[in-house]
NUKOL-569163 format. One record per residue (C-alpha): residue number from 1; residue in one letter; chain; z, y, x. Coordinates in Angstrom, 1 decimal. Each point is the difference from the previous one (the first is absolute). Example, Ala and Ser with C-alpha at 12.3 -4.5 7.8 and 13.67 -1.06 7.14 Angstrom:
2
(1, "A", "A", (7.8, -4.5, 12.3));
(2, "S", "A", (-0.7, 3.4, 1.4));
! end
This chain:
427
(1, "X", "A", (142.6, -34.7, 37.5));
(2, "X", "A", (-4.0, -1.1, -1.0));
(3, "X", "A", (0.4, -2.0, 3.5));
(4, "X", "A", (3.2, -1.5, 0.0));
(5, "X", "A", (-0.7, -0.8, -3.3));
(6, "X", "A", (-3.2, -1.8, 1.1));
(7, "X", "A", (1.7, -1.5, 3.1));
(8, "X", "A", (2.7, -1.8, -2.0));
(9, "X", "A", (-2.3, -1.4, -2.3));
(10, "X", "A", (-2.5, -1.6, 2.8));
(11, "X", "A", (3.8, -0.9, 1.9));
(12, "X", "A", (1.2, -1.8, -3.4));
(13, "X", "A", (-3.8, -2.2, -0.4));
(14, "X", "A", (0.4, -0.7, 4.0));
(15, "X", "A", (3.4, -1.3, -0.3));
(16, "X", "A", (-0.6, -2.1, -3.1));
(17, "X", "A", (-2.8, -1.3, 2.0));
(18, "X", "A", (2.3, -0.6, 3.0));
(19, "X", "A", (2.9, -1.6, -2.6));
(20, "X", "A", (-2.5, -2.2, -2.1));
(21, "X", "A", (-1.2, -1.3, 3.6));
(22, "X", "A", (3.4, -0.8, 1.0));
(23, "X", "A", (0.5, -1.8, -3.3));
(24, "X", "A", (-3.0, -1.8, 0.8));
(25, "X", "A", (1.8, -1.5, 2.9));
(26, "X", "A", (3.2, -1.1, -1.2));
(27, "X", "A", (-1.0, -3.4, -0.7));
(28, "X", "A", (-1.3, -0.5, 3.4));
(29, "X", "A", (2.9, 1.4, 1.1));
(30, "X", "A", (2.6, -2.4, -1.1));
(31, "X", "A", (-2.5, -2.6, 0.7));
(32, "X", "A", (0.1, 0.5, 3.5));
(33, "X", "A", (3.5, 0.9, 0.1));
(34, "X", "A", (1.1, -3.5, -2.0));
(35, "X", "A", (-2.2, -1.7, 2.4));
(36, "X", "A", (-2.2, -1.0, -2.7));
(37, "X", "A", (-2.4, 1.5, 2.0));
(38, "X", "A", (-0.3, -2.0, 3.2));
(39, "X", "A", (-1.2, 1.8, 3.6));
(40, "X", "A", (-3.2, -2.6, -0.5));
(41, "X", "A", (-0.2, 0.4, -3.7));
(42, "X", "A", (-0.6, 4.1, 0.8));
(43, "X", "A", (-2.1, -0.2, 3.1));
(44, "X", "A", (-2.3, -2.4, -2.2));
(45, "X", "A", (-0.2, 2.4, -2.9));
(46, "X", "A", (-1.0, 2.8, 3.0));
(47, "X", "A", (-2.6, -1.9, 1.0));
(48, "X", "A", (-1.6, -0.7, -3.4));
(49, "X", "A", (0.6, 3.5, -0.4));
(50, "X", "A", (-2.1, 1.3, 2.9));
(51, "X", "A", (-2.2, -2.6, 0.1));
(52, "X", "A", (-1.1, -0.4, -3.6));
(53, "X", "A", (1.5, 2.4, -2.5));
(54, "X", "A", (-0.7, 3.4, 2.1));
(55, "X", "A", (-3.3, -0.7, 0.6));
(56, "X", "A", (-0.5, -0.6, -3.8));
(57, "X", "A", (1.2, 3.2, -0.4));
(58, "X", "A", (-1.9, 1.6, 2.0));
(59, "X", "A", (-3.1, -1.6, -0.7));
(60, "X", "A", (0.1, 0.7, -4.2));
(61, "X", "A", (1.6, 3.6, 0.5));
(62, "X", "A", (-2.0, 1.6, 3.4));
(63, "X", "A", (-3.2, -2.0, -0.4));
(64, "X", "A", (-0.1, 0.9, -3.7));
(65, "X", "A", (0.7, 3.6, 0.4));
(66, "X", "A", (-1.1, 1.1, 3.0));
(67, "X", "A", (-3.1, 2.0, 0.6));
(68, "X", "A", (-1.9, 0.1, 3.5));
(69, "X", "A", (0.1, 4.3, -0.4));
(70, "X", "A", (4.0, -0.9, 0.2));
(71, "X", "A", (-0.1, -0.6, 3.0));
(72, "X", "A", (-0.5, 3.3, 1.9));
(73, "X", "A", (3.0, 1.1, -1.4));
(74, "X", "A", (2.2, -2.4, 0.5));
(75, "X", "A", (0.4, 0.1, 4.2));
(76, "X", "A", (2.6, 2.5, -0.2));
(77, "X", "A", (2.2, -2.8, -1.0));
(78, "X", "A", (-0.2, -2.2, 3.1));
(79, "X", "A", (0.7, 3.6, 2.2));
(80, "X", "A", (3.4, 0.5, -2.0));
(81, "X", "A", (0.9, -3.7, 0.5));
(82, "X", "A", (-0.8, 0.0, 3.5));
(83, "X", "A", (2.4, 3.6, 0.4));
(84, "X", "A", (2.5, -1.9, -2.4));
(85, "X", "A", (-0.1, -3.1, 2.8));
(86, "X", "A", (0.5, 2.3, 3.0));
(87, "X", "A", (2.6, 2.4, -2.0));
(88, "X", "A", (2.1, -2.5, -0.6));
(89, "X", "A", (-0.2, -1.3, 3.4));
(90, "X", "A", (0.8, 2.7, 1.5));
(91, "X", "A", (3.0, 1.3, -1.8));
(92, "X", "A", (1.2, -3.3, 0.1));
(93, "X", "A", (0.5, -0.7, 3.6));
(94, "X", "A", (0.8, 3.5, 1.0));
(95, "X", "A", (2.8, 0.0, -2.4));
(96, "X", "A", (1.6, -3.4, 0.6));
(97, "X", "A", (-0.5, 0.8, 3.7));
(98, "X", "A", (1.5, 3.3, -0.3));
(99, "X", "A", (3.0, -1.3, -2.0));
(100, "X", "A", (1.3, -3.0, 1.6));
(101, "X", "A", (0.0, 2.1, 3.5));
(102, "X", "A", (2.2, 3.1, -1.9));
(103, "X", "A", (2.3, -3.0, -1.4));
(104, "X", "A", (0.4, -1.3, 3.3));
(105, "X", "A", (0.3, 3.2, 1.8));
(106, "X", "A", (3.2, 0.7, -2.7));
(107, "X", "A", (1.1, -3.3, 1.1));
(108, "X", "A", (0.0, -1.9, -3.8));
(109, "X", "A", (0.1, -3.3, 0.8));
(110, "X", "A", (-2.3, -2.9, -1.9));
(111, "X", "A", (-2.8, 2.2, -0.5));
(112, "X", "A", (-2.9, -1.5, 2.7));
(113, "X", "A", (-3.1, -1.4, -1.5));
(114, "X", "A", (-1.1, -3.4, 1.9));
(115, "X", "A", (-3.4, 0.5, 1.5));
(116, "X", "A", (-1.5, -2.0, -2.9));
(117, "X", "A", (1.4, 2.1, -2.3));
(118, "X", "A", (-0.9, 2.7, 2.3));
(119, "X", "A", (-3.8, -0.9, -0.2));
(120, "X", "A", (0.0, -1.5, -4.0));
(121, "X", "A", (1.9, 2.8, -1.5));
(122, "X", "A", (-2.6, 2.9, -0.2));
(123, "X", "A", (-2.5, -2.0, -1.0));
(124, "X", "A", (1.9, -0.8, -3.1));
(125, "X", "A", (0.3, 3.1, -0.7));
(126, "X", "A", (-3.6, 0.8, 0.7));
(127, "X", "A", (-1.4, -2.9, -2.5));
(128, "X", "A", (0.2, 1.0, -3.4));
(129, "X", "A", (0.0, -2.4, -3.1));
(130, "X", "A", (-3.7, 1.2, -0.9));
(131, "X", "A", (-1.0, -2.5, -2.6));
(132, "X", "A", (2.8, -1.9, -1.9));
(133, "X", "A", (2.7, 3.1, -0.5));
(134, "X", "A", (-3.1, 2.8, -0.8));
(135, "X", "A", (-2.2, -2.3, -2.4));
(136, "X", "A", (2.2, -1.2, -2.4));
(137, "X", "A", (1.5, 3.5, 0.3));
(138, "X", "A", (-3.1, 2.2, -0.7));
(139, "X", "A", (-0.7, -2.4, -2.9));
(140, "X", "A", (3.2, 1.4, -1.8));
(141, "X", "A", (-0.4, 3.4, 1.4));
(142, "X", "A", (-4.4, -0.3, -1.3));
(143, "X", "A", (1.3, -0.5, -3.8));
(144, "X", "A", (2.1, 3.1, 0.2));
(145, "X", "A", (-2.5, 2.5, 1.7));
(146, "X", "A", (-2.9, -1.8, -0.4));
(147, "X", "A", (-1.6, 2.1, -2.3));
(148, "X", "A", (0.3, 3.2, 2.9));
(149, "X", "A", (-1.5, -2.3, 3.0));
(150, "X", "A", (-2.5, -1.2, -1.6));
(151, "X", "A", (-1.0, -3.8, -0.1));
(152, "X", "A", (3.4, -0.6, 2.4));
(153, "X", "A", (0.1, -3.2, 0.1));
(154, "X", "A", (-3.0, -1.3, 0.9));
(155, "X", "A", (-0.3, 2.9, 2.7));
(156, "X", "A", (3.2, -1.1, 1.7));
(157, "X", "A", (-1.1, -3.3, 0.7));
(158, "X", "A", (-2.8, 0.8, 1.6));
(159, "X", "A", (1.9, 3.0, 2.0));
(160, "X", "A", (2.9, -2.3, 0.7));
(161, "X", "A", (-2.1, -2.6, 1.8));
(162, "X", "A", (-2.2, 2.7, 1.8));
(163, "X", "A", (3.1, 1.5, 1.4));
(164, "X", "A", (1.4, -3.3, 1.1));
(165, "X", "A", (-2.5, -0.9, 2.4));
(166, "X", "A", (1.7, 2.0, 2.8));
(167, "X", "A", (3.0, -1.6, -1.3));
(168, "X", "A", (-1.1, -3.3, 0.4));
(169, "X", "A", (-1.6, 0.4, 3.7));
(170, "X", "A", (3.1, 1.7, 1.3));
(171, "X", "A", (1.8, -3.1, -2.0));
(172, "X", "A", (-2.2, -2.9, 1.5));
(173, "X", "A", (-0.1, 1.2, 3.2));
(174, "X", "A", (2.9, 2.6, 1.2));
(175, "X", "A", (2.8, -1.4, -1.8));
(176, "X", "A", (-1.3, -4.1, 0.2));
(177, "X", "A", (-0.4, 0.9, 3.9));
(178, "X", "A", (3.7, 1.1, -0.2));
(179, "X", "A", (1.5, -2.8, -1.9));
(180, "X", "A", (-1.5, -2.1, 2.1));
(181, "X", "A", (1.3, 1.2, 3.5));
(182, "X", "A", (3.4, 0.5, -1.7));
(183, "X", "A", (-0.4, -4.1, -0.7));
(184, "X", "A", (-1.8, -0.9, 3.2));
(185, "X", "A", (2.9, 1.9, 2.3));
(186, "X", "A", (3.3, 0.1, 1.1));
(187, "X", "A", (1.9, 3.0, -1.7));
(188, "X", "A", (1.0, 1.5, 2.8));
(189, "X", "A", (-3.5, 0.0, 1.8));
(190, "X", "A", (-2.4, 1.0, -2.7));
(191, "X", "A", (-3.4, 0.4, 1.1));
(192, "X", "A", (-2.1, 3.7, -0.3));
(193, "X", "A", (-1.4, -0.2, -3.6));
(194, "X", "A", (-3.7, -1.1, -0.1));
(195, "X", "A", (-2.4, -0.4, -3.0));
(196, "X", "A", (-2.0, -3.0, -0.5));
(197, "X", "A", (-2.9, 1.8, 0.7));
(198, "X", "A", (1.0, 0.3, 3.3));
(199, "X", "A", (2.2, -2.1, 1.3));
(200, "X", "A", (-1.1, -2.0, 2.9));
(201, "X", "A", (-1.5, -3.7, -0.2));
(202, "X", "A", (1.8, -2.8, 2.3));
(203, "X", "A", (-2.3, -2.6, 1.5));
(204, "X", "A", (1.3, -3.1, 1.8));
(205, "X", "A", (-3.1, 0.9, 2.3));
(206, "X", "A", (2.5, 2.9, 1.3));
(207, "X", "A", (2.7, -2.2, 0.8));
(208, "X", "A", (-1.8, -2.4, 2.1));
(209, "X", "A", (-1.9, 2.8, 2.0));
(210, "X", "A", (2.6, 0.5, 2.8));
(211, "X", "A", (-0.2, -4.0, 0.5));
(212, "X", "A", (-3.8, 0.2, 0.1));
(213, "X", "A", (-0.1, 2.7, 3.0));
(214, "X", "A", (1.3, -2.8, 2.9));
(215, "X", "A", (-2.6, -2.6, -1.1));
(216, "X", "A", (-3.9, -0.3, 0.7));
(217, "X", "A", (-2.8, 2.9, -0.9));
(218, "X", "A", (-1.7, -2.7, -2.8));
(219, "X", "A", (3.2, -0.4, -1.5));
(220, "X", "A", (0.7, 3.5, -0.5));
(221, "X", "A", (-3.9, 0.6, -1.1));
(222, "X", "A", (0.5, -3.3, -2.5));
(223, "X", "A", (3.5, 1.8, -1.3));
(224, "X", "A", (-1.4, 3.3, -0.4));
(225, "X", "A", (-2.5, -0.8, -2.2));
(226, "X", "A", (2.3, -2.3, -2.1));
(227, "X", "A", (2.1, 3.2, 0.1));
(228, "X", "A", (-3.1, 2.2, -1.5));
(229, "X", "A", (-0.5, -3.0, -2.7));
(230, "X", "A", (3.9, -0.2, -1.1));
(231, "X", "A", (-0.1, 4.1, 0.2));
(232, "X", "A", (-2.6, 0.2, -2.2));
(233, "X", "A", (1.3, -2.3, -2.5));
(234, "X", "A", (3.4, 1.2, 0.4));
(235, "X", "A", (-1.1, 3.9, -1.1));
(236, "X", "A", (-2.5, -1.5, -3.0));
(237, "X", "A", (3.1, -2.1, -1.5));
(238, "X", "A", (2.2, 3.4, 1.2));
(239, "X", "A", (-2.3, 2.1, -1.8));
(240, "X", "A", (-0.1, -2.2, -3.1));
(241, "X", "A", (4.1, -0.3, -0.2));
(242, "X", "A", (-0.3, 4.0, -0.2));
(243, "X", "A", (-1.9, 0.3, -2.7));
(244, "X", "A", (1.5, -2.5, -2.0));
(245, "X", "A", (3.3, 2.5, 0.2));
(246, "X", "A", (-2.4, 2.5, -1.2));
(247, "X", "A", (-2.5, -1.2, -2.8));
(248, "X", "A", (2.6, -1.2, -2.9));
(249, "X", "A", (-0.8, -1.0, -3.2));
(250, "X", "A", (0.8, 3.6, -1.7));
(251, "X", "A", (-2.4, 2.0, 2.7));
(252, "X", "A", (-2.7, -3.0, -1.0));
(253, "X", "A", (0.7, 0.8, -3.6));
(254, "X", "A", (-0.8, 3.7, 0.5));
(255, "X", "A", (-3.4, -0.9, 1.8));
(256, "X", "A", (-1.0, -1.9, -2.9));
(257, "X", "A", (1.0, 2.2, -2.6));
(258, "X", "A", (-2.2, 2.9, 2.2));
(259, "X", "A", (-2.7, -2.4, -0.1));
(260, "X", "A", (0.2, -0.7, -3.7));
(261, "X", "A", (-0.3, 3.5, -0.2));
(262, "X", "A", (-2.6, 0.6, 1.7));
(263, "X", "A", (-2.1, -2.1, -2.3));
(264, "X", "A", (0.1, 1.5, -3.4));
(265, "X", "A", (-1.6, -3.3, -1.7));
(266, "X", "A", (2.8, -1.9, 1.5));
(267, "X", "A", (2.7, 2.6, -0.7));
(268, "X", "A", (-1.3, 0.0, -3.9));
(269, "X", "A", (-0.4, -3.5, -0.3));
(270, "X", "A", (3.3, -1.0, 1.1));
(271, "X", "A", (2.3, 2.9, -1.8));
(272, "X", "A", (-2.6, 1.9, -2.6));
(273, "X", "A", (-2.5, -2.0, -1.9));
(274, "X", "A", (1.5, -2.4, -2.5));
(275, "X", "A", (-2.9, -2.5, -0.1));
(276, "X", "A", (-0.2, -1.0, 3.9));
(277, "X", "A", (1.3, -3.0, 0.5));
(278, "X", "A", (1.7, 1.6, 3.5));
(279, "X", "A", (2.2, 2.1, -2.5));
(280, "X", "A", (2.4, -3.1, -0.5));
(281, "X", "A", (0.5, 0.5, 4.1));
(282, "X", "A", (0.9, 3.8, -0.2));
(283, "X", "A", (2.4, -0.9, -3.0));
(284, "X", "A", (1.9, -3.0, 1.9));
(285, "X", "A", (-0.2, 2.2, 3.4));
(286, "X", "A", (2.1, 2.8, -2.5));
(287, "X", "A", (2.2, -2.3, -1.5));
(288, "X", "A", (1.2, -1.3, 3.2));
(289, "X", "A", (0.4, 3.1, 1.5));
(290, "X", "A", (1.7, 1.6, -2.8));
(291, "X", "A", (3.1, -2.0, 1.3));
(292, "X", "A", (0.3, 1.5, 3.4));
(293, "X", "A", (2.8, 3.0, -0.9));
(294, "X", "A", (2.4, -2.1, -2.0));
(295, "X", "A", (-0.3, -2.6, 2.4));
(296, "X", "A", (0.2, 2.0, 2.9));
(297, "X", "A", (3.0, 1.5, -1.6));
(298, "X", "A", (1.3, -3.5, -0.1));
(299, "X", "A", (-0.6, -0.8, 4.1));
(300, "X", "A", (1.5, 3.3, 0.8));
(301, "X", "A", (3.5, -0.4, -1.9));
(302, "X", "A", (0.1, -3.0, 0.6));
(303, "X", "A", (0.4, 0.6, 4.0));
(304, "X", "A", (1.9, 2.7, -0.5));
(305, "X", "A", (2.4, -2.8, -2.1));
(306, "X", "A", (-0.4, -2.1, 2.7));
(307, "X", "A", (1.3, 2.6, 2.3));
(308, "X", "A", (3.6, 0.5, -2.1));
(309, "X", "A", (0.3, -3.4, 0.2));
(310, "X", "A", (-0.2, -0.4, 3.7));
(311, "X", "A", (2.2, 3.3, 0.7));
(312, "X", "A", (2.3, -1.8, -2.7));
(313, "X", "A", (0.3, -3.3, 1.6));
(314, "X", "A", (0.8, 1.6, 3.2));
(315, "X", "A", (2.7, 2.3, -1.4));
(316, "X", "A", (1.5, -3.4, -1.4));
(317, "X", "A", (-0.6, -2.4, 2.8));
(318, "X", "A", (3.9, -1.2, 1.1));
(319, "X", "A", (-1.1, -1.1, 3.4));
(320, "X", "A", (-2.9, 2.9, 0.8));
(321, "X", "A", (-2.0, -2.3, 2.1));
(322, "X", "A", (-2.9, 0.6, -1.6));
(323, "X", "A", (0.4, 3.5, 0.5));
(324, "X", "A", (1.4, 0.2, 3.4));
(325, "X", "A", (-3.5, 0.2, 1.1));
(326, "X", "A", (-1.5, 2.8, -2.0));
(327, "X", "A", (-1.1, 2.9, 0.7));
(328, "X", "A", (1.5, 3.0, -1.7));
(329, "X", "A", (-1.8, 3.4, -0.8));
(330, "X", "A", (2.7, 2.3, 0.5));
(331, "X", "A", (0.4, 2.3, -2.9));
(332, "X", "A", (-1.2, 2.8, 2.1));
(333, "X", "A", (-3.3, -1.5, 0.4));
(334, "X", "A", (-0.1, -1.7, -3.7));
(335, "X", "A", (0.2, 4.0, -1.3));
(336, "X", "A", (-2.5, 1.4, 2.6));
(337, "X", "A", (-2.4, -2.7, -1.0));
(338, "X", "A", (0.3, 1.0, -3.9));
(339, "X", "A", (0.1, 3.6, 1.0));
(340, "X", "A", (-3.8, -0.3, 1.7));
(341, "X", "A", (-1.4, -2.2, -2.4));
(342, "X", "A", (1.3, 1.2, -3.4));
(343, "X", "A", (0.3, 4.2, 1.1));
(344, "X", "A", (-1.1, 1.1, 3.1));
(345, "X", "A", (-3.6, -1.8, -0.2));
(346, "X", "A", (-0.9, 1.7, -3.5));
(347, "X", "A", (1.6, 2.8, 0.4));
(348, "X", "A", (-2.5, 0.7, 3.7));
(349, "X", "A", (-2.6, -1.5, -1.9));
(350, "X", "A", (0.3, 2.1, -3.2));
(351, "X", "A", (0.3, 3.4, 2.3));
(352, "X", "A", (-3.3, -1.1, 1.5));
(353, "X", "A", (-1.7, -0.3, -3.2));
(354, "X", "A", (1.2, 3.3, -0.9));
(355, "X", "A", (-0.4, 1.5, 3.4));
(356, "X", "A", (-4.3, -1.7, -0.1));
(357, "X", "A", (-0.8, 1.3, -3.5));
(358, "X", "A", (0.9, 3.9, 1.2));
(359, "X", "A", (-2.5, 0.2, 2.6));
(360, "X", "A", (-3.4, 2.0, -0.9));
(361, "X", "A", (-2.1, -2.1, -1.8));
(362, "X", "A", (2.5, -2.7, -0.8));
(363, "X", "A", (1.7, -3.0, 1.6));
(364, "X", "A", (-2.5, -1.8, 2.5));
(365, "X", "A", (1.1, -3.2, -1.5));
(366, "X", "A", (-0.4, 0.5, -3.8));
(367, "X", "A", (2.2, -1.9, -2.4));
(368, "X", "A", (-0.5, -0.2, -4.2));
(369, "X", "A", (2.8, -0.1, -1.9));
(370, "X", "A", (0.6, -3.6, 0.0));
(371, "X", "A", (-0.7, -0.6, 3.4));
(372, "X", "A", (2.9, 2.6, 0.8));
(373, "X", "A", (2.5, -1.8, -2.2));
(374, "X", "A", (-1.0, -3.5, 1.9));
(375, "X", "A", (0.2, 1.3, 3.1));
(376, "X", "A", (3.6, 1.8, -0.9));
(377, "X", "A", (1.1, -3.3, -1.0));
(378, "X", "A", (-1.4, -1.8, 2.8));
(379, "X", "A", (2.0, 2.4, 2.1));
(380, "X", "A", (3.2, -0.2, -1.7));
(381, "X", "A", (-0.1, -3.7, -0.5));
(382, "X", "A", (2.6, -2.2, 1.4));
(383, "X", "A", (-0.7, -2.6, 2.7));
(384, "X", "A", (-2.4, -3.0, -0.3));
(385, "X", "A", (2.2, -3.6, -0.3));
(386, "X", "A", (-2.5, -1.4, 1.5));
(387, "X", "A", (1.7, 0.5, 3.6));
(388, "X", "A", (2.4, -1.9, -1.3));
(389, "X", "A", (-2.6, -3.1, -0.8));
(390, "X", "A", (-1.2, 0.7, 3.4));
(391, "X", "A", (3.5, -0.5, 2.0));
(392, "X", "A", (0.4, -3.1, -2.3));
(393, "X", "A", (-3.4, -1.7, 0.9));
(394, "X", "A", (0.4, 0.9, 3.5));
(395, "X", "A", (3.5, -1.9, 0.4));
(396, "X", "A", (1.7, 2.9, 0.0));
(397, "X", "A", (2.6, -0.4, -2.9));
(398, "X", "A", (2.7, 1.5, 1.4));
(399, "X", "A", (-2.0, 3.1, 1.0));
(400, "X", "A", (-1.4, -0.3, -4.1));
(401, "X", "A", (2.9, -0.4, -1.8));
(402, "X", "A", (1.4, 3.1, 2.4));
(403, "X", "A", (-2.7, 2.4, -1.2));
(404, "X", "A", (0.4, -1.2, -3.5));
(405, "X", "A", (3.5, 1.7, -0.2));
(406, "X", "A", (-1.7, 3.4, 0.2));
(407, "X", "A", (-2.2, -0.9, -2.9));
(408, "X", "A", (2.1, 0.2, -3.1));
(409, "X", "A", (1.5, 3.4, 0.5));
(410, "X", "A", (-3.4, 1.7, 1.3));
(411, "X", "A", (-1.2, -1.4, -3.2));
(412, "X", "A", (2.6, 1.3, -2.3));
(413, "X", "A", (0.0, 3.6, 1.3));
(414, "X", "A", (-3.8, 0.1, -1.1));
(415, "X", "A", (0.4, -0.6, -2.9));
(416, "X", "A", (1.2, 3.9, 0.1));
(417, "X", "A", (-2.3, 1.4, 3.1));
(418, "X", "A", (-3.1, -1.4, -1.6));
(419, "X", "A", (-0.1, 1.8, -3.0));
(420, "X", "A", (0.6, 3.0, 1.1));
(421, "X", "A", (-2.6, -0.2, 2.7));
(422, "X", "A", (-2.2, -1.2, -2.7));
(423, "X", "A", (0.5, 2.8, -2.3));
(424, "X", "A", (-0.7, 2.5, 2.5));
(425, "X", "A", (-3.5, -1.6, 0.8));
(426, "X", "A", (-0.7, 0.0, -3.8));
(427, "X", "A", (0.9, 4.0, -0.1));
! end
């Protein structure tokens, strides 16, 4: 009775958390459903997010906090990202690829997936929200069982933006490379999925080359060397377009913040000692970044607000022209994608946590307490909305507002599957 005792109170401080969050986001929510919030008003306030508030954050709470001994414990959380990332994956495609060829095989009709939705589906259910759903989150859930993890707070930040480095390469250059072929192609002729890390650099050296082979020897000596110049600068500007998906603001913020703390003076002068002038820095730099949950609270309704509205224009349109061309996840493939992300991923992941701390001499990828509760909710999260921006800046609208429609129940159901995962990492 001692543990179900315990286990309903740490379920009842999780699923305040989990309610207060989602009362948080109400007023997004009817912003964006009233179309108070605009589609340019909310990717605005993303940007300003990302660009400016996040790296506030993380700035004031990791470079104030963090100490340089920290860091040799903190790798295991890039391993269990990196196993969430190919987990997911995984599951993902052998599931919806199982699935729709048993449907078939029954003979229910509507239930193919087009090859975009073929290629963008697992990966939906592979990206979890990892920043604006958990952070605002863990600062609910930190005020209820702070006082058993210790300085919570401040710990997840820095946890939270460790972890999402994995995240944000798979993000910036798996899931961008995808997008952008889904744009770039025909539907029905996708090409095989490349990275930008890899894909291959067209010249207009290449093009001419077959021209070049019927004329003179100087001329093709006088082309090949412009074709070594243009190569060369074609791979440096290549190389420089890659990193650019890569180095973002947030992953510059958490190099500074190491820096900062790997100088003490600096670390004390901008967030400990009273009388540096530096100190006014630290305090704006926390002040700003105090902002980010609420307001990331605020980005994330209001999408999902967004989303309603869309489905609800569409279930009202007289004429459905401007649905005639949409894409529709079948239901089958709406519940398979909830199933991975908000079930199936957590519950593997939490039976490998269990499974690594009974081997002799302990898990080889150790976890505190803290880190196991950010990692459960990390895991059980739902997906990221930022797919959605994607589609939308890529031109693919239709493809957006498609993907959108699985959005508001995924995030209604975990309202109930977070908790409880979250209570079982807290036992």
């Amino acid at each position: 009775m001692g543990a179900t005792s315990e286990f309903v109170d740490v379920f009842c401080t999780c699923l305040r958390g989990v309610v207060t969050f989602a009362l948080v986001c109400v007023p997004g929510a009817v912003a964006g459903y009233s179309g108070f919030f605009t589609h340019e008003v909310v990717s605005t306030m993303a940007k300003f997010n990302l660009n400016v508030l996040v790296p506030c954050l993380i700035l004031s709470s990791v470079g104030s906090k963090l100490q340089l001994e920290e860091l040799t414990y903190l790798w295991p959380l890039l391993v269990w990202s990196a196993a969430q990332v190919v987990l997911g994956l995984l599951v993902a495609t052998l599931l919806l690829r199982a699935l729709e060829a048993l449907l078939k095989y029954r003979g229910v009709r509507g239930v193919g997936l087009s090859k975009r939705l073929v290629r963008v589906l697992p990966v939906i259910a592979t990206v979890q929200n990892s920043i604006c759903f958990p952070l605002p989150l863990m600062q609910t859930v930190c005020k209820g069982v702070g006082a058993e993890l210790g300085n919570c707070f401040d710990d997840v930040v820095l946890y939270m933006f460790v972890y999402s480095i994995v995240w944000q390469v798979f993000l910036w250059t798996v899931v961008y490379a995808l997008l952008q072929a889904v744009a770039q192609s025909p539907s029905e002729h996708l090409p095989a999925l490349q990275s930008p890390l890899n894909m291959p650099v067209s010249f207009i050296g290449r093009r001419a080359s077959s021209e070049l082979l019927a004329i003179e020897g100087v001329t093709i000596d006088q082309a090949a060397e412009g074709t070594v110049a243009a190569t060369v600068q074609g791979l440096w500007r290549a190389l420089l377009d890659k990193i650019r998906l890569i180095v973002n603001p947030v992953l510059c913020a958490l190099a500074a913040a190491v820096a900062v703390a790997a100088s003490p003076t600096l670390q004390s002068a901008l967030f400990v000692d009273n009388d540096n002038p530096l100190r006014t820095l630290g305090d704006a730099l926390s002040h700003t970044g105090a902002v980010v949950p609420v307001f990331g609270a605020m980005l994330l309704s209001a999408s999902l607000g967004r989303a309603m509205r869309a489905q609800s224009q569409q279930r009202d349109s007289s004429d459905g022209a401007s649905s005639a061309g949409l894409e529709v996840v079948p239901w089958w493939a709406t519940s398979v994608v909830i199933l991975v992300r908000l079930l199936l991923v957590p519950g593997l992941g939490l039976c490998a946590d269990v499974l690594l701390k009974g081997i002799p001499g302990g898990s080889p990828f150790p976890l505190n307490k803290t880190m196991r509760v950010l990692v459960m909710l990390e895991f059980a999260s739902p997906s990221a909305t930022i797919s959605i921006v994607l589609c939308h800046s890529l031109g693919m609208g239709d493809l957006a507002e498609s993907l959108a429609t699985m959005y508001v129940p995924m995030y209604a159901v975990s309202l109930v599957t977070v908790p409880i995962w979250l209570s079982t990492a807290l036992m």
